[in-house]
LOSE-155858 format. One record per residue: residue in three letters; x, y, z of N, C-alpha, C in turn. Coordinates in steps of 0.001 Angstrom, whole numbers, plus 500000, padded with zeros to 6 digits. Each point is the difference from the previous one (the first is absolute). Layout:
REM LOSE-155858
alaXYZXYZXYZ...
//
This chain:
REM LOSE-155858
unk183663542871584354499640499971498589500734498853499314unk499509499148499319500410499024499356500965500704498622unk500979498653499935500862500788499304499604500038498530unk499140499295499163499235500362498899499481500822499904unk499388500486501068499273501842500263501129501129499660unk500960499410500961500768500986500109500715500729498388unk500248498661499211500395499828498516499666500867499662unk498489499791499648498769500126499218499955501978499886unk500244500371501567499333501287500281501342500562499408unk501445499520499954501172500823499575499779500036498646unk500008498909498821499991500028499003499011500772499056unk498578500361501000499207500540499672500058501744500016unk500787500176501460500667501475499971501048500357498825unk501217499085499879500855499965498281499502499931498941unk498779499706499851499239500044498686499302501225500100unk499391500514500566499501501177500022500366501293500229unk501382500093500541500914501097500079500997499936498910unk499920498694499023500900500052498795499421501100499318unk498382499168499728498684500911498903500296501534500331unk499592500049501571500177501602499968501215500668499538unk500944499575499602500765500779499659500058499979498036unk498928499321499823500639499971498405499772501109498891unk498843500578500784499251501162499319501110501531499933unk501030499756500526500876501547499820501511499372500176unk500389498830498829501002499466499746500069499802498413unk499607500835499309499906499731498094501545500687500068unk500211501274500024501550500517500160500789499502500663unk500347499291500773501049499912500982500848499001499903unk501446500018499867501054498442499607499378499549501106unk499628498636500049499740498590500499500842500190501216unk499807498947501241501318499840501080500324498828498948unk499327499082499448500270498641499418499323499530499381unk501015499858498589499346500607498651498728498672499368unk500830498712500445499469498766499903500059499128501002unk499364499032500007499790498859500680501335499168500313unk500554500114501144501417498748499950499683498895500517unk500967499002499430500006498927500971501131499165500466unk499978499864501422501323499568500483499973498214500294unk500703499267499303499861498129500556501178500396500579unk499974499427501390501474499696500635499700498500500751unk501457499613500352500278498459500507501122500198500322unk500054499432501203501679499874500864499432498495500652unk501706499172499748500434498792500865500743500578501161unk499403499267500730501433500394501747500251498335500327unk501135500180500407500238498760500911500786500724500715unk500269499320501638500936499491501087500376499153500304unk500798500316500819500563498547500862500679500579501590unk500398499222501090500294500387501158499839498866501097unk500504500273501050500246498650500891499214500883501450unk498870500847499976499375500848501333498800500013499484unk499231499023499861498634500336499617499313500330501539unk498993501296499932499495499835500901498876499382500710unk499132499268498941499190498811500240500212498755500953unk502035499867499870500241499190500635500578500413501368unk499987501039500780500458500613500500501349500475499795unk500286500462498811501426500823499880501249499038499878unk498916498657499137501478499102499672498963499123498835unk500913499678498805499431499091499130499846500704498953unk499465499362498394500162500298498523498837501541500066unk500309500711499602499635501221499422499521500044498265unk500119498645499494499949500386498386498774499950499926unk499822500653498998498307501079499192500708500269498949unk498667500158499480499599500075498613499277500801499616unk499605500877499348498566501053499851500425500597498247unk498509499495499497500100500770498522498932500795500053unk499884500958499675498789501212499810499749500509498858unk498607500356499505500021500554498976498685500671500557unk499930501117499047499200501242500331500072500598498447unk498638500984500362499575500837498326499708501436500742unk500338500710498977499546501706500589499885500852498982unk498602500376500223498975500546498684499825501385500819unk500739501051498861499350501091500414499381500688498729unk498901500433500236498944500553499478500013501575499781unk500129500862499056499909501367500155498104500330499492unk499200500569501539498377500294499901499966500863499179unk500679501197499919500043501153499094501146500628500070unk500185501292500285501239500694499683500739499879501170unk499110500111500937501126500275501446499670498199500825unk499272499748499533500040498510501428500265498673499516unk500848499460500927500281498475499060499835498947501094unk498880499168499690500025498831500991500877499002499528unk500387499170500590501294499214500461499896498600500878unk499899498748499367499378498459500612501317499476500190unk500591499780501127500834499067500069499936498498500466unk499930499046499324499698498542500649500584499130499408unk500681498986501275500727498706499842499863499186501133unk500823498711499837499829499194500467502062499325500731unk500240499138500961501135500384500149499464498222500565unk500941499169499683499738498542499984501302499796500880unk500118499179501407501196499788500309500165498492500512unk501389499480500247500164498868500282501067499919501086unk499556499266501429501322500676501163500221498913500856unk501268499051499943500006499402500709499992500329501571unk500366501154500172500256499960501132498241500501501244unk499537500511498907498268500035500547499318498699499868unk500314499385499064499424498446499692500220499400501735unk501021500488500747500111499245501510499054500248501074unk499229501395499591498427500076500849500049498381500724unk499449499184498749500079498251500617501093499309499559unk501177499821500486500934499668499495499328498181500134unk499004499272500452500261498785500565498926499554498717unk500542499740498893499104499313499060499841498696499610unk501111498901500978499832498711499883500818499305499420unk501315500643499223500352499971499157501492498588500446unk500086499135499914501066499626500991501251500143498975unk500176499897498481501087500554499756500460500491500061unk499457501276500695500563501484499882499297500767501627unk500336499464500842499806500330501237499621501534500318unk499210500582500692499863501183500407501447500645500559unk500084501330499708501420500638499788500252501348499793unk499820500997500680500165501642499319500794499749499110unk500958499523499432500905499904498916499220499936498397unk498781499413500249499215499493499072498327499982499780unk499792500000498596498802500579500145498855498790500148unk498654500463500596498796499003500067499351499777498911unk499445498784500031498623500321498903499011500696500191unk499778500685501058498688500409500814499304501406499031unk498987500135500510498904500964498961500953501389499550unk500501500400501670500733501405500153501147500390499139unk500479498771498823500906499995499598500082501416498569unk498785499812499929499835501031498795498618500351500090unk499996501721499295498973500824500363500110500971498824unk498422500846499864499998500764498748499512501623500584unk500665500870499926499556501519500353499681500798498654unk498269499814500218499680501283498981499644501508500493unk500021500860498740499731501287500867499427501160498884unk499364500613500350499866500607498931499549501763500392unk500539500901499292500511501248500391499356500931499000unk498646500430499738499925501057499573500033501645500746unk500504500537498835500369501506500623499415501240498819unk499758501393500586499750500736499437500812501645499839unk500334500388498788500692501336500267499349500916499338unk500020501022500382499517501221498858500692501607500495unk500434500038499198500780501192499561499245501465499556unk500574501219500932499106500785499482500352500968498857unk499464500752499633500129500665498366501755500636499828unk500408500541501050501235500405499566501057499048500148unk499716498956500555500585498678500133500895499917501281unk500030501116500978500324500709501154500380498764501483unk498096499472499708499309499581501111499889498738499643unk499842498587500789499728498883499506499656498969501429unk498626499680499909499377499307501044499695498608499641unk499968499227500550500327498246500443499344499695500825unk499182498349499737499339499581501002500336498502499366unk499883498890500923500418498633499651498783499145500678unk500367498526499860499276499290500738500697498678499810unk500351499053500894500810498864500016499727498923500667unk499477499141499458499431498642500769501453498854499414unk500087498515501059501017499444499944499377498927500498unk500392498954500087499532498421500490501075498845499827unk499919499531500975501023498742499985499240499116501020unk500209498677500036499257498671500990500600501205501172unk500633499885501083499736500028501076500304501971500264unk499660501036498959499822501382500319499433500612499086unk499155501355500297499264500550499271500148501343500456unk500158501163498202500340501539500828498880500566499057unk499871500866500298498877500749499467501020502322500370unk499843500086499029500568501502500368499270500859498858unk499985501502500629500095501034499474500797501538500230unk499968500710498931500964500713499792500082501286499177unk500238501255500323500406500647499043501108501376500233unk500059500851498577501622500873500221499108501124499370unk501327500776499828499902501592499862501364500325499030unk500416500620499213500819500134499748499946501694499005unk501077500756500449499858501378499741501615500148499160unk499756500574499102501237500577499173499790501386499822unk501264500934500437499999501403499358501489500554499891unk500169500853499768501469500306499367500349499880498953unk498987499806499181500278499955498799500260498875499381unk499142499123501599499921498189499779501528499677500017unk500618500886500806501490499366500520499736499412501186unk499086500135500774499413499962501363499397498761500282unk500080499491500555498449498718500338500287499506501348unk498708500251500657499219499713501070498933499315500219unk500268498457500813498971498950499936499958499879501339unk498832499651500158499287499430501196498943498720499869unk499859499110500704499783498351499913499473499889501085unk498746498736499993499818499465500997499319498389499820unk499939499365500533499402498679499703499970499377501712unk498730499135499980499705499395501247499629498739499207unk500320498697501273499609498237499066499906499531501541unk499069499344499502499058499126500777500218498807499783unk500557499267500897500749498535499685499497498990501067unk499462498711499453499553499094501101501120498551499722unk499802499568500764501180498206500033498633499101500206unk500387498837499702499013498956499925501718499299500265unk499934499931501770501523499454500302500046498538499942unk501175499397498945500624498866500321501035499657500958unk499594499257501250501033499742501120500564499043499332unk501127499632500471501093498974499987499144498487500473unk500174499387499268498900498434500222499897499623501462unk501421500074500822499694499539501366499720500829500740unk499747501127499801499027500755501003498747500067499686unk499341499676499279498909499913499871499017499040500752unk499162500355500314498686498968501125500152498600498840unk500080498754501747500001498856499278501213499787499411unk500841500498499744500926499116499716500986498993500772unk500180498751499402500719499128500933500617499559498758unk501534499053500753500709499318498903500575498685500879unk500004499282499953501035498940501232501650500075499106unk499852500559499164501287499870499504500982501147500934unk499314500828500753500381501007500388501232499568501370unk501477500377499955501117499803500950500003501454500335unk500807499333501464500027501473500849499569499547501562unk500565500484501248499898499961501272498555500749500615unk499436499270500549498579500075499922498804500022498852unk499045500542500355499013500293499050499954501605499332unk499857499584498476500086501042499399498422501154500496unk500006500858500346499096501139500638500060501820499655unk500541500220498798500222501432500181499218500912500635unk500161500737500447499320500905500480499598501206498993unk499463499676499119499376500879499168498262500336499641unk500169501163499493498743500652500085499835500878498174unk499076499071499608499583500887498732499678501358500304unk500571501050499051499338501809500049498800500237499727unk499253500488500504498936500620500634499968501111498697unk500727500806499581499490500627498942500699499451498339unk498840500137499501500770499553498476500103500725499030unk499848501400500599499979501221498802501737501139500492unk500058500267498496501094500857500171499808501351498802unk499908501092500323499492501207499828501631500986499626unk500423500452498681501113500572499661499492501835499579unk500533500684500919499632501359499413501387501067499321unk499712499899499030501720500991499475499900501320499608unk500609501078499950499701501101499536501312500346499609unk500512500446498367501100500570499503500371501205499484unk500922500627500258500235501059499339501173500688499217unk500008500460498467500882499779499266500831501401499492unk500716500173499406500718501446499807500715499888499035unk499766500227498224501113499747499457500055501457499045unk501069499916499957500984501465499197501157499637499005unk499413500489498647501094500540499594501605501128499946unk500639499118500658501052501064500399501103500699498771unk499683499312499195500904500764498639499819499574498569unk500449499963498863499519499333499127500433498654499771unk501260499388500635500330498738500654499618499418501212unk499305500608500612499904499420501604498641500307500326unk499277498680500744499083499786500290500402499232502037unk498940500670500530499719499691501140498614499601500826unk500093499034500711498589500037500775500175499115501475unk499215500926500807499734498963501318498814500007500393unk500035499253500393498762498743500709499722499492501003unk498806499982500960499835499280501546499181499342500009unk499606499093500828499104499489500385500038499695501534unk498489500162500431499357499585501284499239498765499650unk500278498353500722499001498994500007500028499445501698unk498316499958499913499811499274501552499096498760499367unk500680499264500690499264498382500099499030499898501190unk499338499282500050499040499978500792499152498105499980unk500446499306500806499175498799500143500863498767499765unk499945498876499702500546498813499958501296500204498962unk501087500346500771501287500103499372500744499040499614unk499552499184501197500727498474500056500013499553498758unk500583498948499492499919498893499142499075498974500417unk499129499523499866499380498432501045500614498815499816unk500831499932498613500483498233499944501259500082500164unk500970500974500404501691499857500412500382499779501447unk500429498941499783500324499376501455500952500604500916unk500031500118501282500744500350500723500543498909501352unk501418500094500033500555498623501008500655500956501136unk499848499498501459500529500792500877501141499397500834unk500884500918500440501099499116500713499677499804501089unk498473499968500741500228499304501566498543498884499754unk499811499440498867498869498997500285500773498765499036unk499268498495500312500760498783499622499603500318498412unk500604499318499231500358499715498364498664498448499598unk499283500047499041499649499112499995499788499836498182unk500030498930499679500242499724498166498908498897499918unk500307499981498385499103498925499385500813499558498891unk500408498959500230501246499791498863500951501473500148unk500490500266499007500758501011500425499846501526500027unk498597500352499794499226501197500215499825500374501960unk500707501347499926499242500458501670498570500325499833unk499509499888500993498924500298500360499740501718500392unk499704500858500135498922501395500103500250500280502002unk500688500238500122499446500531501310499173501552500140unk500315500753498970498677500935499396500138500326498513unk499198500846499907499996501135498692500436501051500504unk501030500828498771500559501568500606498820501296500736unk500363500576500397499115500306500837500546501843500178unk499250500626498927500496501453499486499076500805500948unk500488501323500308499035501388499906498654499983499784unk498944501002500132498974499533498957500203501392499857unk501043500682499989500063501443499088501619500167499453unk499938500587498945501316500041500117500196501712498716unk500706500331499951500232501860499862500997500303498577unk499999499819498469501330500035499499500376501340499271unk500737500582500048500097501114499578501281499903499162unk500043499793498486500866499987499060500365501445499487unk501149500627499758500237501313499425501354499451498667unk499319500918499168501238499656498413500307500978499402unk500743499660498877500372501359499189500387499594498869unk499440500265498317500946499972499414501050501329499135unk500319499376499557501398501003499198500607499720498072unk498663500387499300500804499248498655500651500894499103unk501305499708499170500513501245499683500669499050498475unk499985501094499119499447499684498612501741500363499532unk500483498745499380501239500233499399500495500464499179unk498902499529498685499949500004498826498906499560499223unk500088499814498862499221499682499298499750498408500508unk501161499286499882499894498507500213500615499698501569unk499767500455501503500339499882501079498569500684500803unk499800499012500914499100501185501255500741499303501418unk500393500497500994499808499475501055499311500255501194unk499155498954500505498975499937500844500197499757501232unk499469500785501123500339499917501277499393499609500831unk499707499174500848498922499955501524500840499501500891unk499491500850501232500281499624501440498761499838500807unk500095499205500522498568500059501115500659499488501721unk499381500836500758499855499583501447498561499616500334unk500160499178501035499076499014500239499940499818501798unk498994500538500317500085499390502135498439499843500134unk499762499161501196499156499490500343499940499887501270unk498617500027500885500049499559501388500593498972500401unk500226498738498643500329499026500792501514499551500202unk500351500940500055501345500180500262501195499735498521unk499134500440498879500346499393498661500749501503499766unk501026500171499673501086501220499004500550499266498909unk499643500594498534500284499590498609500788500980499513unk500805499706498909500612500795498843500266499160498565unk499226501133498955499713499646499355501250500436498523unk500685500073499472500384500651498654499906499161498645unk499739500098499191499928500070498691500520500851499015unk500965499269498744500063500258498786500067499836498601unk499413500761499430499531499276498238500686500597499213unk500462499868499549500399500834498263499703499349498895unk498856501210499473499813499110498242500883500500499527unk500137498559498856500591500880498959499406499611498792unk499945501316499232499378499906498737500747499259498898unk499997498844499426500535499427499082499635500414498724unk498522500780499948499717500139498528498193501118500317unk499332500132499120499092500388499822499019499149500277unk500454498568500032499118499057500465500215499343501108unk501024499748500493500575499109500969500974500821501196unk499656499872501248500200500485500982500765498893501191unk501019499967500816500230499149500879500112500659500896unk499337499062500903499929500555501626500969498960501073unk501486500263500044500434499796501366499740500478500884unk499691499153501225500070500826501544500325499035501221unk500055500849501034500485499251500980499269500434501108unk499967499207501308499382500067501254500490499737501012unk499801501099500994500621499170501331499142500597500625unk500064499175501437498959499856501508500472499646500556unk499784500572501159500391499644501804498861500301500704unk499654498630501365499139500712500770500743499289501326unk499396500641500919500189499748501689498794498546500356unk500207499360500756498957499314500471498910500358500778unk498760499407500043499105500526500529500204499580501220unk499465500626501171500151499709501280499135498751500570unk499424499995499241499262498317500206500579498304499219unk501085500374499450500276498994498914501157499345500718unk499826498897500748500829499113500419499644498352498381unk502072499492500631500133499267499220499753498593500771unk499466498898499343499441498689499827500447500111502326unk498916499389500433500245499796501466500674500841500940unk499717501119499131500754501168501012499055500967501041unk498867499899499174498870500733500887499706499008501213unk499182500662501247499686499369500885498565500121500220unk499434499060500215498321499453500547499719501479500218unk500585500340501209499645501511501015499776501436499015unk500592499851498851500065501159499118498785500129499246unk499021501368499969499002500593499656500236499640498210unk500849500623499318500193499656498846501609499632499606unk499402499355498378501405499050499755499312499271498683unk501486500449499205499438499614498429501653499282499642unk500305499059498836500728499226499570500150500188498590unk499391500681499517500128500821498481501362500672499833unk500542499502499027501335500917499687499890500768499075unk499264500621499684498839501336499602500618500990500933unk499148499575500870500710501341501935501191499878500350unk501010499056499398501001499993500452501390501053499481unk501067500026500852501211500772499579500316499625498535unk500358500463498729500584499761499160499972500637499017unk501157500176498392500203500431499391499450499150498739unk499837500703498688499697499441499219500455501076498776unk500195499470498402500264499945498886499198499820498820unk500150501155499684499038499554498168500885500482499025unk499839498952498781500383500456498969499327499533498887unk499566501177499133499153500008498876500732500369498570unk499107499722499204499663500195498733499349500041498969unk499815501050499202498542499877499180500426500306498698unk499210500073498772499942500229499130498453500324498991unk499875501571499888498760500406499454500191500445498622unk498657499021499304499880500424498362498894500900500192unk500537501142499029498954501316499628499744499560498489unk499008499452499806499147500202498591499367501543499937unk500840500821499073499558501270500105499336500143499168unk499027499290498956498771500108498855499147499328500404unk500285499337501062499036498818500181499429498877499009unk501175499456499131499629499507498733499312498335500334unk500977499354501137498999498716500384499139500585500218unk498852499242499808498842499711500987499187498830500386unk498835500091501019499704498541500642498387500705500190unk499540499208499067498220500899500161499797501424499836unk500644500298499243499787501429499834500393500700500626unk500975499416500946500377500899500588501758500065499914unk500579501235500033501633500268499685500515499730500866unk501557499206500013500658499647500785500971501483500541unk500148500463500694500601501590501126501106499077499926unk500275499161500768501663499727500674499624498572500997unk501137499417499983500697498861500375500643500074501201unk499890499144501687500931500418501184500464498276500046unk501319499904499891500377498779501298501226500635500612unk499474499453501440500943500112501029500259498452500726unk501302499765500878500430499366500356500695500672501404unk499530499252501551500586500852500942500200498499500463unk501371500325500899500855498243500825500093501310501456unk499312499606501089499854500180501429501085498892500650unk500690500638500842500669499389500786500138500331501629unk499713499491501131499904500327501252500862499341500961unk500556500779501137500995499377500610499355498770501024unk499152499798499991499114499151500727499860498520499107unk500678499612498896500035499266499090499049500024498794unk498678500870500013498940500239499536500598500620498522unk499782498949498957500346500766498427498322499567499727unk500116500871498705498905500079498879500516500738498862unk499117499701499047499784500802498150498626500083500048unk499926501123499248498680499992499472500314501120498212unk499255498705498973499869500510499096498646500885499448unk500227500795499501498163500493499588500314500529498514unk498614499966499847499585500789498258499311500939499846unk500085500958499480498544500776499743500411500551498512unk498593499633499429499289500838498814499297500936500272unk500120501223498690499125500965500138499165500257498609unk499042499577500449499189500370497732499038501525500143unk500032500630499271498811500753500128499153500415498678unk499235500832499939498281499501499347500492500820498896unk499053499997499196500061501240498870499795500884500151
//
């Protein structure tokens, strides 16, 4: 089924299961009373000396600004459709090296540095409508989504939906989730593996020859299923845990990150190596994340917020996750959010560093992604509550104000920030 069909037949089921419900909703408080609307935008940058494009050595800096809108709609009393769509613009030297060989003689080919080449920058749109509706005692609440995505060299297509049950006097809540995505690559190899390529600029003991082989499949298929548990444990304390089951299924690999081995000759072009392959993953792989949080209410002006998460995988990946926030209430309007982050993971059993893998080995990736290491966050935010909603922007009231500020730090040399914004207006 073409995916305009596919659109066509969902949006047409949300429109017509809105209607049916409008005729025995004149009494009933709203789930959502008006129309909101969310603008958000976050800057990220990095930097790092392990790109894996270059095989696990060279500039890592990127760039990515995003912005996105999210319109949710209340149909009648109990159902609210919900459009999420943006666009996420990035700039990466270290992908710009797909072709590192652009001619350039001032500035010689170099993992250190970025190309002029096409790969250098790319735009991911996506767009996410979803549906909820709530039933009369407000008990029960069912979900269905739909999520298309696009970028030059990948394309996902998914669907999805939940369950979610409250009782106890709605101290209780019980969710259940599922979503499946359908993902294809339109793979960019690394310039010198590709058919036809020659360079005479090319040094090195013999003739350059990899022994490589483009993948045979170009689809990758994600199935997840979650399940959630949260309780009120007192009139300060709040609890919840959480699992998830995800199986991957199909082209795991990366196609344009290079891989160098320690038993074949070295060969360059100016001062770029050459590809003796692309990493070369699973075509399944198993992740099973488990969390918990814990938030417990101080005061009037204190909350503190808890998460832990464990994290394992077939591929020989063990994570730990903790997190913590504390707002604090400065006022009736103004809220600050410190928090902090830490992570650890194990390496994957396939993740050798720059020329460490060998020809003979089935798989072998150079991503320091899979690799051993620790990492660091530290944030900060600050949220305005317009509690009259006295701005407004088209008629519509300004809700509240978010900026945050998070500085990532990794023992692998890998830092980043990423700033973001979000507005919230809603209708009359």
């Amino acid at each position: 089924m073409k995916l305009t069909q596919t659109l066509s037949i969902l949006l047409l089921f949300f429109s017509v299961f809105g209607f049916a419900q409008s005729d025995s909703t004149a009494y009933k408080k709203r789930v959502l009373e008006t129309t909101e609307i969310d603008l958000l935008f976050s800057y990220y940058g990095q930097d790092g000396t392990n790109a894996a494009v270059s095989g696990g050595q060279g500039t890592e800096k990127l760039t990515d600004a995003t912005s996105s809108i999210v319109v949710s709609i209340p149909m009648n009393a109990d159902d609210v459709l919900t459009v999420d769509a943006g666009i996420s613009a990035y700039s990466s030297a270290s992908s710009s090296n797909v072709n590192p060989f652009d001619g350039n003689i001032a500035n010689p080919a170099s993992p250190f540095s970025a190309s002029s080449g096409a790969s250098q920058s790319d735009v991911l749109a996506h767009f996410n409508p979803s549906y909820q509706h709530s039933s009369d005692d407000r008990n029960s609440i069912w979900s269905g989504n739909v999520y298309v995505a696009s970028e030059y060299d990948y394309f996902s297509l998914g669907v999805g939906g939940g369950y979610s049950r409250l009782f106890n006097e709605k101290n209780t809540e019980v969710s259940v989730n599922g979503n499946v995505f359908f993902d294809k690559w339109n793979p960019q190899y690394p310039i010198e593996l590709r058919n036809g390529f020659f360079d005479s600029r090319t040094v090195g003991t013999g003739t350059y020859s990899p022994n490589f082989e483009v993948f045979a499949d170009e689809n990758r298929n994600t199935y997840s299923f979650s399940l959630g548990l949260s309780q009120v444990l007192g009139k300060k304390l709040q609890g919840a845990i959480f699992a998830d089951v995800i199986l991957q299924k199909g082209l795991l690999s990366t196609p344009f990150q290079r891989v160098y081995f320690g038993d074949t000759e070295s060969f360059f072009i100016e001062d770029f190596q050459l590809a003796d392959d692309v990493e070369r993953l699973p075509d399944s792989r198993l992740k099973i994340p488990i969390g918990a949080r814990l938030n417990y209410y101080l005061g009037d002006r204190f909350v503190v917020r808890t998460y832990y998460r464990f994290y394992y995988d077939d591929w020989g990946i063990t994570a730990h996750t903790f997190n913590l926030e504390v707002p604090v209430k400065l006022s009736d309007s103004f809220t600050l959010y410190p928090s902090y982050r830490y992570y650890t993971q194990q390496a994957a059993d396939y993740f050798y560093a720059k020329e460490t893998a060998l020809s003979t080995f089935n798989f072998y990736t150079s991503d320091y992604d899979l690799s051993e290491f620790n990492a660091h966050q530290y944030g900060m935010g600050l949220r305005y509550k317009d509690i009259f909603t006295s701005a407004r922007l088209f008629g519509f009231g300004l809700k509240s104000v978010d900026v945050r500020l998070n500085k990532y730090d990794r023992t692998d040399g890998l830092d980043s920030f990423i700033v973001s914004l979000g507005t919230t207006f809603v209708g009359n």
